[in-house]
C-alpha positions as a LaTeX table, in Angstrom:
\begin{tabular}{lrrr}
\hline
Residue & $x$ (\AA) & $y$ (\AA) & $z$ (\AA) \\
\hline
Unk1 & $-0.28$ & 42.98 & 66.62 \\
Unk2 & 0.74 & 40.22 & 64.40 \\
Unk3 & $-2.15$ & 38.76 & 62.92 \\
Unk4 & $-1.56$ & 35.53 & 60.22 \\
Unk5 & $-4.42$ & 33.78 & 57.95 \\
Unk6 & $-3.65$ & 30.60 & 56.62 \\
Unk7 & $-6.58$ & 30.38 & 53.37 \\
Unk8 & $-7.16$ & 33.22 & 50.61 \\
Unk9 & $-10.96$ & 32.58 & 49.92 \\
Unk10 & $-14.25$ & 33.89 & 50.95 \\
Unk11 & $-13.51$ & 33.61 & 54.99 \\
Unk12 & $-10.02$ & 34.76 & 54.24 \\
Unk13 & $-10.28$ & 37.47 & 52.93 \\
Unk14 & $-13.97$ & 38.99 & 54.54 \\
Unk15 & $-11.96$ & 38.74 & 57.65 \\
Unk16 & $-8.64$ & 40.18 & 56.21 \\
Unk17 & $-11.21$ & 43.60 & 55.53 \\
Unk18 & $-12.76$ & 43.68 & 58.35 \\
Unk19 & $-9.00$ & 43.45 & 60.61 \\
Unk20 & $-8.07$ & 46.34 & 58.49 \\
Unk21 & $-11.71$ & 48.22 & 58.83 \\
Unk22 & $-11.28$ & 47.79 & 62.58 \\
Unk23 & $-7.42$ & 48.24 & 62.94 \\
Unk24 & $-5.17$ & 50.02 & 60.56 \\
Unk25 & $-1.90$ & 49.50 & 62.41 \\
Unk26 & $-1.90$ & 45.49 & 63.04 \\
Unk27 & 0.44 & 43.73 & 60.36 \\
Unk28 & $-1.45$ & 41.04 & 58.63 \\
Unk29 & $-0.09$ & 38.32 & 56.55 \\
Unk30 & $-2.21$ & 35.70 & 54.55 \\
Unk31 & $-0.69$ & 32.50 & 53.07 \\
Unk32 & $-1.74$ & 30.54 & 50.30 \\
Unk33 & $-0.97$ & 27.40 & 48.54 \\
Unk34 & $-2.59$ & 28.94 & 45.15 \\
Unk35 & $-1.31$ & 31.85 & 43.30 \\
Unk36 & $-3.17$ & 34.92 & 42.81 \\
Unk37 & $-6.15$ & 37.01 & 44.22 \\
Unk38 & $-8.74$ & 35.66 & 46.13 \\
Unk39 & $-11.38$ & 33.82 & 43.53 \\
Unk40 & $-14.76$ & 32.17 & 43.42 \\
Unk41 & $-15.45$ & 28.40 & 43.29 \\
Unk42 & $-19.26$ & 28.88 & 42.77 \\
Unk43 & $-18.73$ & 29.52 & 39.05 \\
Unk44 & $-16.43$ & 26.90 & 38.30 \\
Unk45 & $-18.44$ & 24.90 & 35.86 \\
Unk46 & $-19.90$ & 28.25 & 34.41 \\
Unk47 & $-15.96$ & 28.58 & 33.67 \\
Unk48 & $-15.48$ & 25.30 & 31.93 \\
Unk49 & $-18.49$ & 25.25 & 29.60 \\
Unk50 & $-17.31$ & 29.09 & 28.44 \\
Unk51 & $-20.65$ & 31.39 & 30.18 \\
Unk52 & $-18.58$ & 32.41 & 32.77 \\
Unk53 & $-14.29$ & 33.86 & 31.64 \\
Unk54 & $-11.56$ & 33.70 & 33.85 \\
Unk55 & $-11.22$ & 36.90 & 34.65 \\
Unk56 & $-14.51$ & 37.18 & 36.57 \\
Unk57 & $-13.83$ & 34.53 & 38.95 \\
Unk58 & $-11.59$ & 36.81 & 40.70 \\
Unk59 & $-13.88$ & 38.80 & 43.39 \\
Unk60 & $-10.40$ & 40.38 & 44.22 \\
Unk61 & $-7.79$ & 42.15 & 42.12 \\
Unk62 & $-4.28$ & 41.81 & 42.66 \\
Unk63 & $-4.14$ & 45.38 & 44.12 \\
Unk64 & $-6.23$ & 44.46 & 46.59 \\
Unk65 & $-3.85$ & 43.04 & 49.04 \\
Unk66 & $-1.32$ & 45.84 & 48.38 \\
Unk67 & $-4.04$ & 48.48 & 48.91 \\
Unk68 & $-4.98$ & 47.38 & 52.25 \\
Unk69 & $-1.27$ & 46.74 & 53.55 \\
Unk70 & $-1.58$ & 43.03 & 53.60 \\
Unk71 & 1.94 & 40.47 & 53.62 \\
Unk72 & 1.51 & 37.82 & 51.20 \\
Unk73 & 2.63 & 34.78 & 50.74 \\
Unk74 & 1.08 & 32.91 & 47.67 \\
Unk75 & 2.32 & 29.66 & 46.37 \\
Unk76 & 3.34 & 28.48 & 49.67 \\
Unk77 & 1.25 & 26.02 & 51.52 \\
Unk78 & 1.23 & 26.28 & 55.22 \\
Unk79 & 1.90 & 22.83 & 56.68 \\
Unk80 & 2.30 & 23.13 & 60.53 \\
Unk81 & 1.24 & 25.53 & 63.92 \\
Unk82 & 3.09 & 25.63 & 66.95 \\
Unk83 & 0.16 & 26.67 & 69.42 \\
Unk84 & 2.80 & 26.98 & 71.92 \\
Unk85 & 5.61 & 28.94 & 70.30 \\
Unk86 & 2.87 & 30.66 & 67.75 \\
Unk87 & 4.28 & 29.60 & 64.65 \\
Unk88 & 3.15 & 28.73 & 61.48 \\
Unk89 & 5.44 & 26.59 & 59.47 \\
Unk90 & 5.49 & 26.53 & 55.36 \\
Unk91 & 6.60 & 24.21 & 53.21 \\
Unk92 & 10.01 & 25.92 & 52.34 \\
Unk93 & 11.36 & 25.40 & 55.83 \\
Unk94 & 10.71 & 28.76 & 56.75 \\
Unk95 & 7.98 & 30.03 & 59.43 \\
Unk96 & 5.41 & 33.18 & 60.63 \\
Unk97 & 5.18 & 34.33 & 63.82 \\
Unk98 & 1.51 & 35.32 & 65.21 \\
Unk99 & $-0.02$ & 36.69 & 68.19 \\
Unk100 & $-3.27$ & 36.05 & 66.39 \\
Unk101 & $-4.05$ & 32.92 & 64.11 \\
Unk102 & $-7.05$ & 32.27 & 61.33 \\
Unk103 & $-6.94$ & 28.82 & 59.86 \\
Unk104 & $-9.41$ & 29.63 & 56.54 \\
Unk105 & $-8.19$ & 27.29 & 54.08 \\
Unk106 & $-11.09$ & 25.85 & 53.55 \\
Unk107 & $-11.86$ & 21.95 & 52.37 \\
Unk108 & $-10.21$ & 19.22 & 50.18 \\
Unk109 & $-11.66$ & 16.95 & 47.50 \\
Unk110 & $-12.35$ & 13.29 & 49.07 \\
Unk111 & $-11.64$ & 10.74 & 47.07 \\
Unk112 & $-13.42$ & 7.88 & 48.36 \\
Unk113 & $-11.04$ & 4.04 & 48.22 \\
Unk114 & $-11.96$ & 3.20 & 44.72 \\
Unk115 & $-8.93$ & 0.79 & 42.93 \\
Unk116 & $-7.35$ & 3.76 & 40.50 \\
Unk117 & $-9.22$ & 6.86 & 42.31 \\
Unk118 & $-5.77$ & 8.14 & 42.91 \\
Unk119 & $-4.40$ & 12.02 & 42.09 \\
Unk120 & $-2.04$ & 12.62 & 39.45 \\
Unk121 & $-3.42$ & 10.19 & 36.82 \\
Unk122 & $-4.09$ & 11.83 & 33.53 \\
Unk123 & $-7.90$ & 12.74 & 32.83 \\
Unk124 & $-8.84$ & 11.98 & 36.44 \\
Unk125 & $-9.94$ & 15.35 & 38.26 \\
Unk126 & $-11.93$ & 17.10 & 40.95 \\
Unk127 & $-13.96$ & 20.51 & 39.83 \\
Unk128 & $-12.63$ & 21.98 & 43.25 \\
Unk129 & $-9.90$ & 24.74 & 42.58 \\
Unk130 & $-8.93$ & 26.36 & 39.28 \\
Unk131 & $-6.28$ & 24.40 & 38.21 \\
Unk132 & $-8.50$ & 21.93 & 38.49 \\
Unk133 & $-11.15$ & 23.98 & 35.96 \\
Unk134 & $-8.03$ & 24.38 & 33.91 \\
Unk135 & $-7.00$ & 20.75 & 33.04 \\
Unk136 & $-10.95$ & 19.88 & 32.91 \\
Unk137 & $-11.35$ & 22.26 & 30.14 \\
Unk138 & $-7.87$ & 21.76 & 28.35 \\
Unk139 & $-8.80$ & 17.54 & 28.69 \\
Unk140 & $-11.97$ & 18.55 & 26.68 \\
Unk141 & $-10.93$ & 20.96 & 24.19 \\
Unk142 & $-7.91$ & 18.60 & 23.41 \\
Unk143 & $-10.35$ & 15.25 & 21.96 \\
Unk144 & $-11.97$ & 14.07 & 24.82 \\
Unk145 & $-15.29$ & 12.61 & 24.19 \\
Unk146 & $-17.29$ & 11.01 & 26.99 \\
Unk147 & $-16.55$ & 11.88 & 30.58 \\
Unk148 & $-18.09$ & 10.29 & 33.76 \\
Unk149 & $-18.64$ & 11.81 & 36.88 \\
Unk150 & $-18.86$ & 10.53 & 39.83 \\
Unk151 & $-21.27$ & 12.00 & 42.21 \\
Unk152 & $-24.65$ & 13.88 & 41.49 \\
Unk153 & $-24.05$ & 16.43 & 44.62 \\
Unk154 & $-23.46$ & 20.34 & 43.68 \\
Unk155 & $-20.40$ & 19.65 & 42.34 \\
Unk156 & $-21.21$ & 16.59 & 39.98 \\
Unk157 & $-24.58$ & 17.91 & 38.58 \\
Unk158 & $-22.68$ & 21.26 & 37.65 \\
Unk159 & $-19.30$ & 19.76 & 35.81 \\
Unk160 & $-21.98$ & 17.26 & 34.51 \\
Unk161 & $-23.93$ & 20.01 & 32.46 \\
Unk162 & $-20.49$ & 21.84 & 31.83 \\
Unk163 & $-19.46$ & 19.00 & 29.89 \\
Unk164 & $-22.62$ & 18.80 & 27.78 \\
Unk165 & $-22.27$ & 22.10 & 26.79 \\
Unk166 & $-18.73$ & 21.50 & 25.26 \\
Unk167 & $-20.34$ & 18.97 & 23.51 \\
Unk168 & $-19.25$ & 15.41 & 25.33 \\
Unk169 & $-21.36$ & 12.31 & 26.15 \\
Unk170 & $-21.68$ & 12.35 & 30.06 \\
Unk171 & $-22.24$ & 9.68 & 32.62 \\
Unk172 & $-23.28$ & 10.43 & 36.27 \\
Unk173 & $-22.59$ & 7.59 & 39.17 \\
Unk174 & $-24.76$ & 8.41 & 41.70 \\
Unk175 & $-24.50$ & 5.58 & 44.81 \\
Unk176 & $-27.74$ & 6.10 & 46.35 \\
Unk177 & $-31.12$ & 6.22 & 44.55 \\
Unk178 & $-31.50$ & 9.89 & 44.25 \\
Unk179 & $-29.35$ & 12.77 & 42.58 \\
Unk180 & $-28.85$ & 15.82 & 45.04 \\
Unk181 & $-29.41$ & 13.38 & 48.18 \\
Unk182 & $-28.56$ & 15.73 & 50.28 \\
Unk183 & $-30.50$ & 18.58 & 49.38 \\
Unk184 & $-33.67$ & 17.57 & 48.33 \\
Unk185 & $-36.27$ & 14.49 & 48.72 \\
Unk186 & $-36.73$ & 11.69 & 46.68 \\
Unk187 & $-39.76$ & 13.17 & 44.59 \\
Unk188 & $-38.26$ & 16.24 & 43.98 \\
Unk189 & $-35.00$ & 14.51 & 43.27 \\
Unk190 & $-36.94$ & 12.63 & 40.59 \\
Unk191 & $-37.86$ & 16.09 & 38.82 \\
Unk192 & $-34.37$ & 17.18 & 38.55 \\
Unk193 & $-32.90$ & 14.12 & 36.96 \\
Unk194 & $-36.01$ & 14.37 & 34.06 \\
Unk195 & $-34.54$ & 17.66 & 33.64 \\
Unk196 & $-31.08$ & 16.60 & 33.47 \\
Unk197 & $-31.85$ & 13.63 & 31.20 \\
Unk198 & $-33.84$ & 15.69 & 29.06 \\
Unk199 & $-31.06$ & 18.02 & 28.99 \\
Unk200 & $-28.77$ & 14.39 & 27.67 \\
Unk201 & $-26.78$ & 13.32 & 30.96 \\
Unk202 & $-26.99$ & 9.47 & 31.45 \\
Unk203 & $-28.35$ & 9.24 & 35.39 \\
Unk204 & $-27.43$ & 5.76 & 36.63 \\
Unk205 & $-28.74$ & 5.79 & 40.37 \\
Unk206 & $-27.42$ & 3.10 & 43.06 \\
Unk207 & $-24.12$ & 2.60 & 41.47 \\
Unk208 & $-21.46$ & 0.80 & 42.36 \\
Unk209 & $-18.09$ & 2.17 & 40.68 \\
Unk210 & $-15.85$ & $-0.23$ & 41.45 \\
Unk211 & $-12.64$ & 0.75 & 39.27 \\
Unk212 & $-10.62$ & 3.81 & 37.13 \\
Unk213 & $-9.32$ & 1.58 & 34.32 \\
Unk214 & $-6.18$ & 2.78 & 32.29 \\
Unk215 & $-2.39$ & 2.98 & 33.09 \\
Unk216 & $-1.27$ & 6.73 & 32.61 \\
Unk217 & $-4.34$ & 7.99 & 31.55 \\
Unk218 & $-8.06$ & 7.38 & 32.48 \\
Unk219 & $-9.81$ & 4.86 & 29.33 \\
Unk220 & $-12.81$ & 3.93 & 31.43 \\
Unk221 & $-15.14$ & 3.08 & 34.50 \\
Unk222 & $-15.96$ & $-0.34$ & 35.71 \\
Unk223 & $-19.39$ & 0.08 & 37.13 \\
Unk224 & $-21.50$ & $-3.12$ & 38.58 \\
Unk225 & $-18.91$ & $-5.31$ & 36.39 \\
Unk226 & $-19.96$ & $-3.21$ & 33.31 \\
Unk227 & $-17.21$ & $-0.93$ & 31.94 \\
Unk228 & $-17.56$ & 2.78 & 30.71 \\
Unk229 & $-15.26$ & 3.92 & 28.17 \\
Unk230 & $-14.40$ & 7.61 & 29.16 \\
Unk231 & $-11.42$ & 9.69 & 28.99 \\
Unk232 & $-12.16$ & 12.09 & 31.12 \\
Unk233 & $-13.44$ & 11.21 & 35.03 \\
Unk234 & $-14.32$ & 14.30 & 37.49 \\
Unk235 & $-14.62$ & 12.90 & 40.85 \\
Unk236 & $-17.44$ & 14.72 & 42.77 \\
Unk237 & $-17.77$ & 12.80 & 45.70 \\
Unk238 & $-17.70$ & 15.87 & 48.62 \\
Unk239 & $-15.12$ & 17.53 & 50.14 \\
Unk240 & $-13.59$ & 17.38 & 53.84 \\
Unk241 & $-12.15$ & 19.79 & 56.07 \\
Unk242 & $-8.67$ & 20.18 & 55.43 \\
Unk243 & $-7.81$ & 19.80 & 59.24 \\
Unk244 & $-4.09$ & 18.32 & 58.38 \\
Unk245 & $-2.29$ & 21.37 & 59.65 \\
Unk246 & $-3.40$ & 21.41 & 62.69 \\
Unk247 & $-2.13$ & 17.59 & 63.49 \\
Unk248 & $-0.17$ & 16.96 & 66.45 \\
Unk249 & $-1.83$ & 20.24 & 68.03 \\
Unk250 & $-4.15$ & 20.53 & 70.98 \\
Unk251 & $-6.95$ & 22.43 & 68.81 \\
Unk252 & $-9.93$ & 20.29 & 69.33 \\
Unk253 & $-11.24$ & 18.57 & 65.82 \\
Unk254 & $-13.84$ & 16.43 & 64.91 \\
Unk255 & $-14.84$ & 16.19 & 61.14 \\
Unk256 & $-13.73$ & 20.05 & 61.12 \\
Unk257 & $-11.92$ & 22.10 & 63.29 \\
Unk258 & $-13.86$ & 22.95 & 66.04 \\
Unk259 & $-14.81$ & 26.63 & 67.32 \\
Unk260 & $-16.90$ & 28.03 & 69.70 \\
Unk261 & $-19.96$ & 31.08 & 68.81 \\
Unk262 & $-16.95$ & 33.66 & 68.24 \\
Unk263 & $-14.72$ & 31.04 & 66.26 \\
Unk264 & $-12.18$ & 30.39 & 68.71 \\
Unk265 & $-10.89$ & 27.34 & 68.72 \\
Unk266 & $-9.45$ & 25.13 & 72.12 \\
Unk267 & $-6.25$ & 27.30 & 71.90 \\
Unk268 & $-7.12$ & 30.79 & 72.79 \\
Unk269 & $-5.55$ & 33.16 & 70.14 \\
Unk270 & $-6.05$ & 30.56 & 67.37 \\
Unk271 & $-9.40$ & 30.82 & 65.32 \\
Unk272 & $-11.01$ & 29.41 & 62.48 \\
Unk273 & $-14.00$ & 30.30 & 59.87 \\
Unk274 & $-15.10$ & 29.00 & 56.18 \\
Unk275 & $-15.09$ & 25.42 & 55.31 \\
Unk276 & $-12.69$ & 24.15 & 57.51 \\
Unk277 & $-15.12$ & 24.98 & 60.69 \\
Unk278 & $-17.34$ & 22.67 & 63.03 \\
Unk279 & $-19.50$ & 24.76 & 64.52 \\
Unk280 & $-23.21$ & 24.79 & 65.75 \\
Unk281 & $-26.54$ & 25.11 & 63.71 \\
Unk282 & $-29.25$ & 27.31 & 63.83 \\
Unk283 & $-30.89$ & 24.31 & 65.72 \\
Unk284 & $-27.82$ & 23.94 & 68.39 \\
Unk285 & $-26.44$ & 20.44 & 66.00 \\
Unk286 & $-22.66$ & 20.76 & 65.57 \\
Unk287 & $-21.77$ & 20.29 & 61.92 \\
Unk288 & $-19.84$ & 21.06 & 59.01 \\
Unk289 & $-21.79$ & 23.59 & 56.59 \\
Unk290 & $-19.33$ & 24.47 & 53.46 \\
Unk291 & $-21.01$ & 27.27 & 51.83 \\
Unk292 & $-20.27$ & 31.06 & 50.76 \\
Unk293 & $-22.59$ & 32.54 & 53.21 \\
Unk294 & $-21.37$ & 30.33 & 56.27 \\
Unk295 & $-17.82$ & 31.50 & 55.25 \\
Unk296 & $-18.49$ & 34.84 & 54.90 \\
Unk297 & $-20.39$ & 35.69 & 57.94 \\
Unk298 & $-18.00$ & 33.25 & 60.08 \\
Unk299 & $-14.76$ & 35.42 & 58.67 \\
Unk300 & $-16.29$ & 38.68 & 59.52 \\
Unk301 & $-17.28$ & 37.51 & 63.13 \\
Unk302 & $-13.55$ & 35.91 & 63.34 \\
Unk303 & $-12.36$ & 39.18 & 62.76 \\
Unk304 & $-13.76$ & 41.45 & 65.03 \\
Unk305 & $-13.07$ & 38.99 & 68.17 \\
Unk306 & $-10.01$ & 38.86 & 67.02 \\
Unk307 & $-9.52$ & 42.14 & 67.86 \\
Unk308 & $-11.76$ & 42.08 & 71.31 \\
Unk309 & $-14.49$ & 43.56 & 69.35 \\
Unk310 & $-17.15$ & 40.87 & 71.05 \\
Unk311 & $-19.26$ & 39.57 & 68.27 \\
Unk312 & $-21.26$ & 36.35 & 68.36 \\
Unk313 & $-22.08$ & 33.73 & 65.65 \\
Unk314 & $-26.01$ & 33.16 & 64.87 \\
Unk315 & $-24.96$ & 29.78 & 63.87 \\
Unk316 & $-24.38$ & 27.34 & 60.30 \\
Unk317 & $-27.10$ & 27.88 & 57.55 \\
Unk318 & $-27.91$ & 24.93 & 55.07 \\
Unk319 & $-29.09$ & 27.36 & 52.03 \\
Unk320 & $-28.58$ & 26.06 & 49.29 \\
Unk321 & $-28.69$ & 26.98 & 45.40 \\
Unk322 & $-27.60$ & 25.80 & 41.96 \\
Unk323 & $-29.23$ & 25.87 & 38.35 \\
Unk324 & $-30.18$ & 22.78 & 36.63 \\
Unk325 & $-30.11$ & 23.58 & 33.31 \\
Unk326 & $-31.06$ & 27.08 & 33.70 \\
Unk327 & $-33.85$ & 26.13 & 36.15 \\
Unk328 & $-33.25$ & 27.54 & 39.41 \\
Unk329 & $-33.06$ & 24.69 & 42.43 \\
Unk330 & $-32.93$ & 25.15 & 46.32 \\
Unk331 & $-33.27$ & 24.36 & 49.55 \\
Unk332 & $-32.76$ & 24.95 & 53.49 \\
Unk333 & $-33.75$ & 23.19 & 56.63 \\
Unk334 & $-35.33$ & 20.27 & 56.88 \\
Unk335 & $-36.79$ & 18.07 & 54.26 \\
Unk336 & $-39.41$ & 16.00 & 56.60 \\
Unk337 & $-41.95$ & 17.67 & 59.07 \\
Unk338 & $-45.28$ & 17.17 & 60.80 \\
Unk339 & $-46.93$ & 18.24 & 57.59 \\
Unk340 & $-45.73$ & 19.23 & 54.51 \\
Unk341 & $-46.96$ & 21.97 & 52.06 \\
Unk342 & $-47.08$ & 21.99 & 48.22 \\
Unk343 & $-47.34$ & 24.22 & 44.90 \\
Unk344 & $-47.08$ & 22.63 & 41.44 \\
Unk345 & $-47.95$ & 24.96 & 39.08 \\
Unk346 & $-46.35$ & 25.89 & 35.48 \\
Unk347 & $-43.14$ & 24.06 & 35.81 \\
Unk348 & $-42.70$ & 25.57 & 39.17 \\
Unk349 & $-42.48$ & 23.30 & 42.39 \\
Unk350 & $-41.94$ & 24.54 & 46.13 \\
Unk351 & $-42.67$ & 22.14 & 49.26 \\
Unk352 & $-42.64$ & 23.75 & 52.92 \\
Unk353 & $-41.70$ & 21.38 & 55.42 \\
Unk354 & $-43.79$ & 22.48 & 58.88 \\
Unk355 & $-43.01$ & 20.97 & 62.17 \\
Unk356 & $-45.06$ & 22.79 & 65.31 \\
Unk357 & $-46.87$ & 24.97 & 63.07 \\
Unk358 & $-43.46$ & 26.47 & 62.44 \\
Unk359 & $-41.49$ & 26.76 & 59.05 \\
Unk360 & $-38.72$ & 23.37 & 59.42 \\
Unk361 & $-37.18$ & 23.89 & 55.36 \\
Unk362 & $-38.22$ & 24.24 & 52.18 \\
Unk363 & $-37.23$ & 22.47 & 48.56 \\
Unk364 & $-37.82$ & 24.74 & 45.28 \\
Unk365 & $-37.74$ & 23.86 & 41.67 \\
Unk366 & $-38.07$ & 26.67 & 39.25 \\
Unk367 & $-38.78$ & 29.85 & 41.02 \\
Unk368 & $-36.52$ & 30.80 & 44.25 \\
Unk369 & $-37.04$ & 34.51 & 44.48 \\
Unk370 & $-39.14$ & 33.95 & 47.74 \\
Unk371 & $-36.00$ & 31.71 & 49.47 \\
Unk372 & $-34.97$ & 34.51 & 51.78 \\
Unk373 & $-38.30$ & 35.38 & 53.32 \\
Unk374 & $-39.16$ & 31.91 & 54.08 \\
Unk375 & $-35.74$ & 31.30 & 55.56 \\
Unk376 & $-36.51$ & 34.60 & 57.72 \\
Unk377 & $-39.90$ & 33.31 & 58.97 \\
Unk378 & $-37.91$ & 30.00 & 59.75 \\
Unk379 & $-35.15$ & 31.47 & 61.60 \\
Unk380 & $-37.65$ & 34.03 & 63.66 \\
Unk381 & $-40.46$ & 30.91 & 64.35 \\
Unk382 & $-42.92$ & 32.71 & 62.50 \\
Unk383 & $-46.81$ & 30.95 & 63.19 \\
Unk384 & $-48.01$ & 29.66 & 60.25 \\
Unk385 & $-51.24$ & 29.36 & 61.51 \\
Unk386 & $-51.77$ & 32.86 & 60.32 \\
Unk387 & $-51.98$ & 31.58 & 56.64 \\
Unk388 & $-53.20$ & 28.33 & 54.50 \\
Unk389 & $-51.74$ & 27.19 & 51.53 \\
Unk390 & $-51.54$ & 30.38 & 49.82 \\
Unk391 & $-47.78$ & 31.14 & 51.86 \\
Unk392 & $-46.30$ & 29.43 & 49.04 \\
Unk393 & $-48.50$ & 31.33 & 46.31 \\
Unk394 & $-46.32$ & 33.44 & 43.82 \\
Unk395 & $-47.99$ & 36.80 & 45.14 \\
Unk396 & $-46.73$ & 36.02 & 49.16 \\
Unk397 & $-44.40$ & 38.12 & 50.83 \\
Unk398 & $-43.81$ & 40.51 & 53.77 \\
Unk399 & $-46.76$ & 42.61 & 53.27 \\
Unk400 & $-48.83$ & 39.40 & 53.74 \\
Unk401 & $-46.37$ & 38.20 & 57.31 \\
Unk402 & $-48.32$ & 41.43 & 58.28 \\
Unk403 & $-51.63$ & 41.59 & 57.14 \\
Unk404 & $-53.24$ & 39.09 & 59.38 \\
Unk405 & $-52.19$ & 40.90 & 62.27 \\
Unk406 & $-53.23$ & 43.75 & 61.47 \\
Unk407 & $-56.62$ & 42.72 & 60.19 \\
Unk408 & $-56.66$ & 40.70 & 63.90 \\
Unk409 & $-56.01$ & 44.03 & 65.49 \\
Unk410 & $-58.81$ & 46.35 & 63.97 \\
Unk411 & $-61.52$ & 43.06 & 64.13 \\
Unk412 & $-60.72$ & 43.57 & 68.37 \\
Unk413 & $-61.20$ & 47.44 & 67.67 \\
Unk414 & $-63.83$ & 47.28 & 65.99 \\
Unk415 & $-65.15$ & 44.94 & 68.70 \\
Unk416 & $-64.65$ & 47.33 & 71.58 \\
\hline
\end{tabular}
């Protein structure tokens, strides 16, 4: 069996192990825009401000690919798929043949329609891939001396602090009125940008960037008719599903491609997993998820029903994590429910969102060791009713999911 994976990341290459785990006969081939061994995004930023080298970004070596008998084709973007003659075309007029097809290359960088916004122009970047860590960091070593970023999601907040720690002035453009809007409320929103402007990053909230100034080179920001000198600009506005190669195709899309719970997509024989997927909830909502564990588990399920091994997917979790400053920040599920929970207590803040007496999500600031459980009790509708406030008390965890039961059980014993 012919088996071809278009992506080399997390989804890439979980499922590229498990094909070989499950079959050592089938001939897989993965191709790749990017050079190299499969590496991680996470640390990125970590990479630019020096904590983190280059080396450990790989989480494969190069004799990894050789090892497990795997084709590759690296430096070579794949551009088109025949669904009909199973064919995947690359961008040196050349093609693959497949009886089985994983499209796992992940998301692009949006750029949103701001006058100058546009690829190519010197000091103008995304922190998405690590050529893109690789001009940041040769922009800053080489003179630069304020940068602006554009976004206060994941990516912003983490080039943001990067920057400060090479020792440049840093602006953050945040449109709405919160940093992280999308992963935490409003008043724990507020708590991250006092530790981010404590930390020396200029937060300016609901703003309108309305122009890159400079010819061949980035020399500043207009923002609400002010301008910014800058000569550096990362652009950390989201990413998208890259769903380009799969134009002119009848595999269903929407924002990503979408798949079905064993990430198949409309076309039998053609699946997809990582970034690039559209794919249910735990709650049953369709939706785009980019994270590691999404792309992990959706690889590894891709993989074994590739093969007819039937395996289905749980569905997307929203878990999310980054550091702030060296203080660790999360969240998952829902930010809103019927009630809501709090702790506030030594620099540490949690708030447990409960909807039906059930866990809905939770928001942490400063301690996420307990992240896990809670998601757990979440996913299996643990009753909360078993417990008061102390469930978000430093001391909780499984012994405690336990202990009212059993103390429920001997009181009836005991009763009898």
């Amino acid at each position: 069996m012919k088996i071809v994976i278009v992506g080399n990341g997390p989804a890439a290459v979980t499922a590229a192990e498990t094909l070989r785990t499950l079959d050592q006969t089938c001939e897989i081939t993965i191709i790749n825009k990017e050079e190299g061994p499969c590496y991680s995004p996470c640390p990125l930023a970590e990479y630019v401000e020096g904590s983190v080298s280059r080396d450990s970004l790989y989480i494969r070596d190069h004799g990894f690919y050789e090892r497990l008998n795997i084709n590759t084709l690296f430096g070579r973007a794949a551009t088109g798929v025949d669904t009909v003659e199973r064919k995947v075309y690359i961008d040196n007029g050349s093609w693959v043949s497949y009886d089985r097809l994983l499209l796992a290359h992940g998301a692009k960088a949006f750029l949103p329609p701001i006058p100058g916004l546009e690829a190519g122009r010197g000091g103008l970047f995304a922190l998405k891939t690590l050529a893109d860590a690789d001009g940041i960091l040769a922009k800053a070593k080489g003179g630069a001396s304020h940068a602006v970023v554009i976004g206060s999601g994941f990516i912003g907040l983490e080039a943001a602090q990067g920057l400060v720690r090479l020792g440049l002035s840093v602006t953050v453009l945040e449109t709405r009125n919160q940093v992280l809007p999308n992963m935490l409320d409003a008043d724990m929103a507020a708590t991250v940008q006092q530790i981010l402007e404590d930390g020396g990053i200029d937060i300016r909230l609901a703003a309108n960037t309305q122009e890159i100034i400079g010819t061949q080179a980035v020399s500043g920001v207009r923002v609400d008719g002010e301008i910014l000198p800058c000569d550096l600009v990362v652009c950390a506005t989201g990413v998208r599903a890259d769903i380009s190669i799969v134009k002119g195709t009848d595999i269903a899309t929407n924002r990503g491609i979408i798949v079905d719970e064993t990430m198949q997509t409309s076309i039998p024989g053609v699946f997809a997993a990582g970034d690039i997927i559209e794919a249910d909830d735990l709650d049953g909502n369709r939706t785009v998820t980019p994270t590691w564990p999404n792309a992990v588990n959706s690889g590894r399920i891709a993989a074994c029903n590739m093969l007819g091994v039937k395996k289905r997917y749980a569905g997307l979790e929203l878990f999310n994590v980054l550091r702030v400053f060296d203080v660790p920040t999360g969240s998952f599920g829902a930010l809103k429910g019927d009630e809501i929970v709090e702790y506030h207590r030594k620099g540490v803040r949690k708030k447990l969102a409960i909807t039906d007496g059930r866990i809905a999500g939770l928001q942490v600031i400063g301690d996420i060791d307990n992240m896990g459980l809670y998601m757990e009790m979440m996913k299996k509708g643990y009753d909360l009713s078993l417990h008061g406030e102390e469930i978000l008390e430093p001391g909780f965890g499984y012994a405690n999911t336990f202990m009212p039961i059993i103390s429920k059980s001997a009181f009836n014993a005991a009763a009898v």
